[in-house]
C-alpha positions in Angstrom: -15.1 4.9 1.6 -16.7 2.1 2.8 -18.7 2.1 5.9 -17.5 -0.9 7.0 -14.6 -2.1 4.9 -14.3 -5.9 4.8 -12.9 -7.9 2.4 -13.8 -11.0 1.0 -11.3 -13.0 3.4 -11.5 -10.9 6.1 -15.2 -11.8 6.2 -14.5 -15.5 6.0 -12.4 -15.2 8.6 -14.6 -13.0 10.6 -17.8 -15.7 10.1 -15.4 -18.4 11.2 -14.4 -16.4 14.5 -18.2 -16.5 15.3 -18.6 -20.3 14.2 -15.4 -21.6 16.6 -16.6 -19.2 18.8 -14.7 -19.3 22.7 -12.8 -21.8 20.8 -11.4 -19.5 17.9 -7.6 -19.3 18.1 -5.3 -19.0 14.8 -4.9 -22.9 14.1 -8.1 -23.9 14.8 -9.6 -20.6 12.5 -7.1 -21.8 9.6 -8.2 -25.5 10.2 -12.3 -24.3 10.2 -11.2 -22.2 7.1 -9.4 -24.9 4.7 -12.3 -27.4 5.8 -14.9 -25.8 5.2 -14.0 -24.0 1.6 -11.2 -26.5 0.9 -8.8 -23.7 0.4 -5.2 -23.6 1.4 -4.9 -20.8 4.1 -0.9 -19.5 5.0 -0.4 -18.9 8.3 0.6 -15.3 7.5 -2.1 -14.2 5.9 -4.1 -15.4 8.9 -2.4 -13.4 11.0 -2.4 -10.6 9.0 -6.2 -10.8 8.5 -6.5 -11.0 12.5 -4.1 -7.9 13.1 -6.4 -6.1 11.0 -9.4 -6.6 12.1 -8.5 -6.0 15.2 -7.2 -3.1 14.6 -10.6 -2.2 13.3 -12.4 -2.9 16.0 -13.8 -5.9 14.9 -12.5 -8.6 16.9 -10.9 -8.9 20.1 -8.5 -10.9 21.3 -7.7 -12.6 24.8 -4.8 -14.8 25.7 -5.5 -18.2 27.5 -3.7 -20.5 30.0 -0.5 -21.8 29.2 0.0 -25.6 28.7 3.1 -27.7 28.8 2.1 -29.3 24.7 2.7 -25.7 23.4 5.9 -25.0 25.4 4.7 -22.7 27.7 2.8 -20.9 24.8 -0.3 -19.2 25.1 -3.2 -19.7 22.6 -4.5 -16.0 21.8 -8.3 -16.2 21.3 -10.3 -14.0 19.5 -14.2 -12.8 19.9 -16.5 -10.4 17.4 -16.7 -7.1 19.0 -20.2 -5.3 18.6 -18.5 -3.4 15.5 -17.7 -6.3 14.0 -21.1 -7.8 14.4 -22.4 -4.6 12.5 -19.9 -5.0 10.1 -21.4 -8.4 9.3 -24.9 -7.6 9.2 -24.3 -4.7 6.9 -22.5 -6.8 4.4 -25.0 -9.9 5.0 -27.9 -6.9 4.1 -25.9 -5.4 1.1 -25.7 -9.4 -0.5 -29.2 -9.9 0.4 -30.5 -7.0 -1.3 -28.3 -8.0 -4.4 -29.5 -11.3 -4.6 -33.1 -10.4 -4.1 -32.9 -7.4 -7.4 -31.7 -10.2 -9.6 -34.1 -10.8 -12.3 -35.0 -14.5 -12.7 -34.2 -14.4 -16.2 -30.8 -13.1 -15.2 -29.8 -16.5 -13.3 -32.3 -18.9 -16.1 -29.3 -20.4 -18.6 -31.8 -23.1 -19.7 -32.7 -20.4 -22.8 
């Protein structure tokens, strides 16, 4: 089992969280998302990434004021916990140390 299990999404969303930062609700985390890797993101599996996440300690969420333009609604923003910050790190260390034992040669196609 991993230590910290994180999927590739799930880190995406995670990074973006920490990019938005006190402004990272779910529209503005799909909009970061689909900008930045120009990649249709469903609402759904947005949510379902957040849930998660949160449920692993990961992320925490907060819910803000509510405003006339969303009915009433209130935007629900999320934060990296500590764990999740870890969780990151550890994942950003295992890639680095992967990128850094690939022989040259491996990555040279101009043979």
């Amino acid at each position: 089992m991993k230590k910290y299990p994180l999927g590739e999404f799930e880190e995406i969303v995670l990074l973006t969280v920490g990019v938005l930062f006190d402004e990272a609700y779910g529209v503005a985390i799909k909009k970061e998302i689909e900008t930045r890797l120009e990649r249709k993101v469903s609402v759904g599996a947005m949510q379902s990434a957040l849930r998660r996440m949160e449920e692993k300690g990961y992320l925490a969420s907060r819910h803000g004021e509510t405003t006339n333009a969303r009915g009433g609604k209130r935007k629900r923003y999320f934060n990296i916990t500590a764990f999740g910050k870890k969780a990151l790190v550890h994942n950003r260390e295992i890639r680095d140390s992967l990128w850094k034992d690939i022989p040259n040669i491996a990555l040279d196609f101009n043979i």
